[in-house]
N, C-alpha and C positions, 0 to 999 in steps of 0.2 A: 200352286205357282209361286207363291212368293214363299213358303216354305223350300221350293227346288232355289231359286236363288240366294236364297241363304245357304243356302248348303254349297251353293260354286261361289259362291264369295268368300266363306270360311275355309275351301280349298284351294283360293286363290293363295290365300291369306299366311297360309299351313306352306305351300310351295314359297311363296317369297321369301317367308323366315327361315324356310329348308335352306332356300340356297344360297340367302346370306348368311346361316350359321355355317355351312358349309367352304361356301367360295370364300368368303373375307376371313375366316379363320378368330371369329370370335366366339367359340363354341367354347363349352368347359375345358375341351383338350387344348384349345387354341392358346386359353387364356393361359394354360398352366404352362403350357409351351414358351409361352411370350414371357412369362415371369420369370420361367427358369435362364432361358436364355439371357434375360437383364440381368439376373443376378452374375451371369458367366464373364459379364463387361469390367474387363481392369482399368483400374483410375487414370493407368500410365497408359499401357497400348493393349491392343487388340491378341486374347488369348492365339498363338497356332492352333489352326483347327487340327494338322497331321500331329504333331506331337506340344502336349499344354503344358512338360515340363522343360520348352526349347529357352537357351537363355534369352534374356529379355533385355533391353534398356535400361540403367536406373534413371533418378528424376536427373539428377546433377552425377559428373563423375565422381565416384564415393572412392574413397582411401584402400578401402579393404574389398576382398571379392567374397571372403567364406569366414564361417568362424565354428568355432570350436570352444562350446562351451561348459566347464568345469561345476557342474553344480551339488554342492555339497549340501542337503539335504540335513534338514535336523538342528539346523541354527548352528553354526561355528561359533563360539565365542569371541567377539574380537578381543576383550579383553584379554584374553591369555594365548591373542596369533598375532593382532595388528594393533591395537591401541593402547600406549603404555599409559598409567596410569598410576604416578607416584604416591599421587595425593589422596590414593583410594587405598594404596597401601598403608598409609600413615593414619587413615579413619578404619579402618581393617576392626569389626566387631563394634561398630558403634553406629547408632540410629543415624538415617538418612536423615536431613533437615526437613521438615516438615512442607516444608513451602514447595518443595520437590517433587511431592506427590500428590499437589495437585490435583484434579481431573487425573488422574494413573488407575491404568485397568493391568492386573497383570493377570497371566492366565493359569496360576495355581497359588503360586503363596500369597501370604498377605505382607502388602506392600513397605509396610511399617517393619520390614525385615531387618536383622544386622545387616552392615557392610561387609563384601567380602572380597579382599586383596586379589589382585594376579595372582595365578598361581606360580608362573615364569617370569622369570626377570627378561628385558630387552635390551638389544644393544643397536648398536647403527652399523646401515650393511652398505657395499656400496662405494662408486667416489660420493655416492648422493648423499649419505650420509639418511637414508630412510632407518628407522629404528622397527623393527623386526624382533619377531618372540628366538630364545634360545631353540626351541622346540621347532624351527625352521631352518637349519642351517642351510638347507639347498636352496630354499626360495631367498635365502638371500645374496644368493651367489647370481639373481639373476633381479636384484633390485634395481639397476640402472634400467631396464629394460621397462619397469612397471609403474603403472601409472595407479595408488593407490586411495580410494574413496574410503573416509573414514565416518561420513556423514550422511550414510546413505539412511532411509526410513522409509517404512513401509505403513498401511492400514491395519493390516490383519498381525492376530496375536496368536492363532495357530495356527499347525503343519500343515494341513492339508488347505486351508483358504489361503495363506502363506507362500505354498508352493507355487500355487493355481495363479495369482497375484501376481509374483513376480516372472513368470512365466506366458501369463498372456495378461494382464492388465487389468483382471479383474477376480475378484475372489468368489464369483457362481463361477458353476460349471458352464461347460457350452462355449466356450470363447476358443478363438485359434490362438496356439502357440507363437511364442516370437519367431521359434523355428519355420514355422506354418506362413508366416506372413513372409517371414523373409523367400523360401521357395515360392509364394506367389508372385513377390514382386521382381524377383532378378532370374528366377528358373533355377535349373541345374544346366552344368557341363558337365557332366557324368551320364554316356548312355548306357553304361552298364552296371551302375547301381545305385540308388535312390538319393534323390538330393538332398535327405533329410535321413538321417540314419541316429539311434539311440543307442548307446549301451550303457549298460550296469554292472555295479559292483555294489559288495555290502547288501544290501537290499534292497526291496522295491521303496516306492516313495507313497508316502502319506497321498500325494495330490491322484497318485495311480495315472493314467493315459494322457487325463488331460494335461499333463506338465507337455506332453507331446504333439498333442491331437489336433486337427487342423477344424474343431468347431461347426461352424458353419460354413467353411471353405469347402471346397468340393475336397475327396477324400485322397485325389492326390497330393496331397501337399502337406499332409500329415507325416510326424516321426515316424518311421520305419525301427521295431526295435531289432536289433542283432541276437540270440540268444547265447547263451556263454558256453554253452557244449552240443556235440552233432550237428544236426542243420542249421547255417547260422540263419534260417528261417524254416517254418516249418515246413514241412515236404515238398523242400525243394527237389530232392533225389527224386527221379523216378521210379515207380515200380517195377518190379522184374516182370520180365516180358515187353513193355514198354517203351521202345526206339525213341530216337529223336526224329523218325522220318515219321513216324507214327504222330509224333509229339505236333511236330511242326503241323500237319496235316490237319490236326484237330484245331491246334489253334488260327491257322489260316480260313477252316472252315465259321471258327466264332468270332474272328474280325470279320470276315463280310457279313455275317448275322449283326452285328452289334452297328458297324457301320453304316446299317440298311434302319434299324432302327434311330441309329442318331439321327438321320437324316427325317426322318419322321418327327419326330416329338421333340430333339433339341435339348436334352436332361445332361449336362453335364457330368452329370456321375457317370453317364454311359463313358464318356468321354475317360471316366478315369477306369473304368472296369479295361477298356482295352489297353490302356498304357499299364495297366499293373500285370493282365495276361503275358504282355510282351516283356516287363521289367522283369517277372518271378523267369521267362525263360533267360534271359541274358545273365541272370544270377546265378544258373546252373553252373556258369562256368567261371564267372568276375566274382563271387564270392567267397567259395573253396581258395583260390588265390589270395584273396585279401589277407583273409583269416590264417594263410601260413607263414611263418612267421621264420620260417630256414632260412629264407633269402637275406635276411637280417643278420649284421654282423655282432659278434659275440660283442664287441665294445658296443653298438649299439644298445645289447640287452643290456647289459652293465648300466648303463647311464641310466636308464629307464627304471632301475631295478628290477626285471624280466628276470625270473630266477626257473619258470616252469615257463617256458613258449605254451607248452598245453593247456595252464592251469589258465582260470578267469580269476582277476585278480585286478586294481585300479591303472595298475602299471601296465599292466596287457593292454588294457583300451584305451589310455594315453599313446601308447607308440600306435595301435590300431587307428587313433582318430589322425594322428600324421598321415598314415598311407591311406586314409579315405580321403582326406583334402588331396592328397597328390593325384588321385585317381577324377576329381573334380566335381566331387560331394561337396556340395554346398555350404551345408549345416550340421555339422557335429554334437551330438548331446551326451555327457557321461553325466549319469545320477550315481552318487555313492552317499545314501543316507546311513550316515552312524554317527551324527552328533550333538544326539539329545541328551545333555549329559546334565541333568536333573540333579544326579547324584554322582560319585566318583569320578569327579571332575580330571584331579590332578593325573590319577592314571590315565584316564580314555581318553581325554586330551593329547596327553604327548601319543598314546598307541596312536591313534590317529591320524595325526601329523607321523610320525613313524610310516602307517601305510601310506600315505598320501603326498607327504614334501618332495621326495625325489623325484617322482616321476611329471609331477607338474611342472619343477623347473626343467625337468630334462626334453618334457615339450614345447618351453619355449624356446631353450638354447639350441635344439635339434631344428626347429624350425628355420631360426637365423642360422645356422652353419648351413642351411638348403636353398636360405635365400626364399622360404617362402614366410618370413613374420611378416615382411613388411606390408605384403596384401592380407596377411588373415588376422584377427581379433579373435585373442584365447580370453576370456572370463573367467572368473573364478568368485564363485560367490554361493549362498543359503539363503535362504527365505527370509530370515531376521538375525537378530544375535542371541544374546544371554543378559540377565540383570545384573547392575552394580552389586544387587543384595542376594543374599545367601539363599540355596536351598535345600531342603534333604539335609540337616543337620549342620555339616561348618565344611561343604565339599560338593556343591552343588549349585546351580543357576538358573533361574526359570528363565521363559519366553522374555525378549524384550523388543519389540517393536521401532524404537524411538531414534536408535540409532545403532548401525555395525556397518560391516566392512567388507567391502569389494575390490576386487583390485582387476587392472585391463592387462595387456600386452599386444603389440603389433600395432600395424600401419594408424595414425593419423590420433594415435593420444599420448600427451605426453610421458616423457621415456622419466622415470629416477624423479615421480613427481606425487606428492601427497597433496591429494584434493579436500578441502573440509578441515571442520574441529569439533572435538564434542566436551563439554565441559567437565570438570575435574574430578567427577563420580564415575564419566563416563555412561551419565543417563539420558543427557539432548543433544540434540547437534548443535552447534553454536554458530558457527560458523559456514557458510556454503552448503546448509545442508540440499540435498538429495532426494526427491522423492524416484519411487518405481517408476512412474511414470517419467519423469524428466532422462534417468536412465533410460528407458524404452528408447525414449525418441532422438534420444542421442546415440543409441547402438543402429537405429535405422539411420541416422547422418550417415554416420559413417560407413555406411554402405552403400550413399546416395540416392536414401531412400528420404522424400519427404513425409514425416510421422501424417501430417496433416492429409495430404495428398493419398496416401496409401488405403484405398477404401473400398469397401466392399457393400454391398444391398443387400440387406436381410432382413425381411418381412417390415419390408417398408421404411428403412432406415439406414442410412449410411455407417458402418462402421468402422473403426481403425484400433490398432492396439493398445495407443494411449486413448481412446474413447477422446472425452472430451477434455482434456487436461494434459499435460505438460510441455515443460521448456525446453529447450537446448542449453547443457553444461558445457558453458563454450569454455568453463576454467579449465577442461581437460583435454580439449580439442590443440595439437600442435598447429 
């Protein structure tokens, strides 16, 4: 007897907890469900459930809508593009001052190295009178327009933590992109092709995806790379046999599949598998377009230096990232790593600048003759710069962390303006210096994006690009 009652008490017992882990939905799926869905919560407004790259709100009206940004890979030198430095020429093979180096970590030679001169002389470009390397003649044709950081510094002393650093705010992997945050926080206007698009020239980058990658964002919101010949994504083409009536059919059948499941479980990523099935179809037809370049007039190629419309080249994806903003891609990323120049400084240097000066002024001046600089912010910048002191024999530069040079264009920073100063070695900032993060959170100002505001939940923790650190450079703000 009082064994049977135990036994209808412990199936009492057994059913109540049935059908509270059932009905109240705190079950393991429930919980994971509930989690994922909190993480899906924007700081600013509530994701669209029909499409999660719809545009958005920002915090405050921001200056600029899109940007387009120039990342030269491999550390540029500023000494021999943006900071002139007489008085490094005049110590030219003679020992740094002792007191200089400090606490100095450099990341190959030894720091008690000669001095070693610009390689180019500078002159001043401009009514603004900004002093600019010889080996720039185009970018100074468009120095009124630019607002140049010469004080910027970073934590990290190589490429690949460097990359990752300046790129999403922290030097581990696993972080979202500034591209990545920017697409979460304002969307895309572009429904037919990704609000975050990458392309390359030169080669790939030290930091690899993540210079792109949207982390722990949902995987929408990640760079999309373009690739430089046939599909500018992989299998986009159909296979032969293959209709669109066939195409559509299938994919209509794995939206209501996918849709049936969101509704279930709540996982965001489902959220993004459907908007990428429908993005790769809209691509079949919006990216073949993009990518032809006939439409374009010959003066246009000229400006750009376009010399092969077919060939991939830095100049192709500068004119390429204009018709992606006109088409109303959000975020533009060109990586062109080639300027680790350790050794044969003087040559790779100018090739360089060679590849690269034309066609970057020619994206910003093609932008104002379109009337669209004034809403987009072009960048131009590398992970870090080069040392005052010499390397690889009397033609060469290591890593230098401490201070190099960035420069803006477009809506809401000053136009024909050098921000910062770095000391007469050209080894600290001295003046207004710069960190990553202060940059960060002023490239989101100016989008109307509050850095602070802009957060995300991930495994218990609110996150942002600048994490927990930086200012607003309001000396570059017009």
């Amino acid at each position: 007897m009082n064994l049977n009652r135990e036994l209808r008490e412990q199936a009492a017992t057994f059913l109540r907890r049935r059908w509270f882990l059932k009905e109240c939905g705190v079950g393991l799926a429930g919980i994971a469900a509930a989690g994922l869905a909190g993480n899906a919560v924007h700081a600013n407004v509530q994701e669209p459930r029909t499409d999660p790259l719809a545009p958005k709100e920002p915090h405050f009206p921001g200056k600029v809508k899109r940007v387009i940004y120039l990342f030269h890979a491999g550390a540029p030198s500023q000494l021999e593009l943006y900071d002139p430095k007489p008085g490094l020429t005049e110590r030219n093979g003679q020992l740094p001052p002792a007191e200089l180096l400090e606490g100095y970590r450099a990341a190959f030679i030894n720091p008690n190295s000669a001095l070693l001169g610009p390689k180019y002389k500078f002159q001043p470009a401009g009514e603004c009178g900004m002093e600019l390397s010889e080996i720039l003649p185009h970018t100074a044709n468009i120095a009124d327009e630019m607002c140049l950081i010469r004080s910027l510094h970073t934590d990290a002393v190589n490429h690949a933590p460097g990359q990752i650093m300046m790129n999403t705010g922290s030097q581990q992997f696993g972080r979202p992109s500034f591209g990545a945050w920017t697409l979460y926080g304002l969307g895309s206007e572009s429904a037919d092709l990704p609000g975050f698009v990458v392309l390359t020239s030169a080669k790939g980058t030290s930091g690899g995806a993540s210079n792109y990658g949207c982390g722990f964002l949902p995987t929408m919101y990640g760079g999309i790379p373009f690739r430089n010949s046939g599909d500018p994504v992989l299998y986009l083409s159909n296979p032969a046999g293959f209709d669109d009536a066939a195409q559509r059919a299938s994919l209509d059948a794995l939206h209501r599949l996918n849709d049936q499941l969101l509704d279930s479980v709540g996982d965001p990523e489902i959220a993004s598998r459907i908007q990428s099935y429908e993005m790769a179809y809209r691509l079949q037809s919006s990216a073949p377009e993009l990518m032809d370049l006939s439409s374009e007039t010959p003066e246009t190629l000229e400006m750009y230096g376009v010399k092969n419309p077919a060939e991939s080249t830095y100049s192709r994806n500068c004119l390429l990232a204009r018709r992606l903003i006109e088409r109303g891609v959000r975020f533009v990323q060109l990586f062109h790593e080639a300027w680790d120049q350790h050794g044969n400084l003087t040559a790779a240097v100018k090739q360089n600048a060679t590849d690269t000066d034309q066609a970057s002024a020619a994206l910003v001046m093609d932008l104002k003759r379109r009337g669209l600089l004034e809403d987009t912010l072009v960048i131009w910048g590398g992970e870090f710069g080069r040392t005052p002191m010499v390397q690889g024999g009397n033609d060469g530069r290591d890593h230098h962390n401490r201070c190099y040079s960035v420069w803006l264009a477009g809506g809401g920073v000053k136009k024909g303006h050098v921000h910062g100063q770095t000391d007469d070695f050209g080894f600290n900032a001295v003046v207004d210096p710069v960190h990553v993060h202060d940059l960060n959170a002023t490239l989101l100002h100016l989008l109307g994006l509050d850095h602070l505001k802009l957060t995300y939940r991930f495994q218990g923790r609110d996150y942002r690009l600048t994490d927990i650190h930086g200012e607003l450079v309001n000396g570059i703000l017009s």
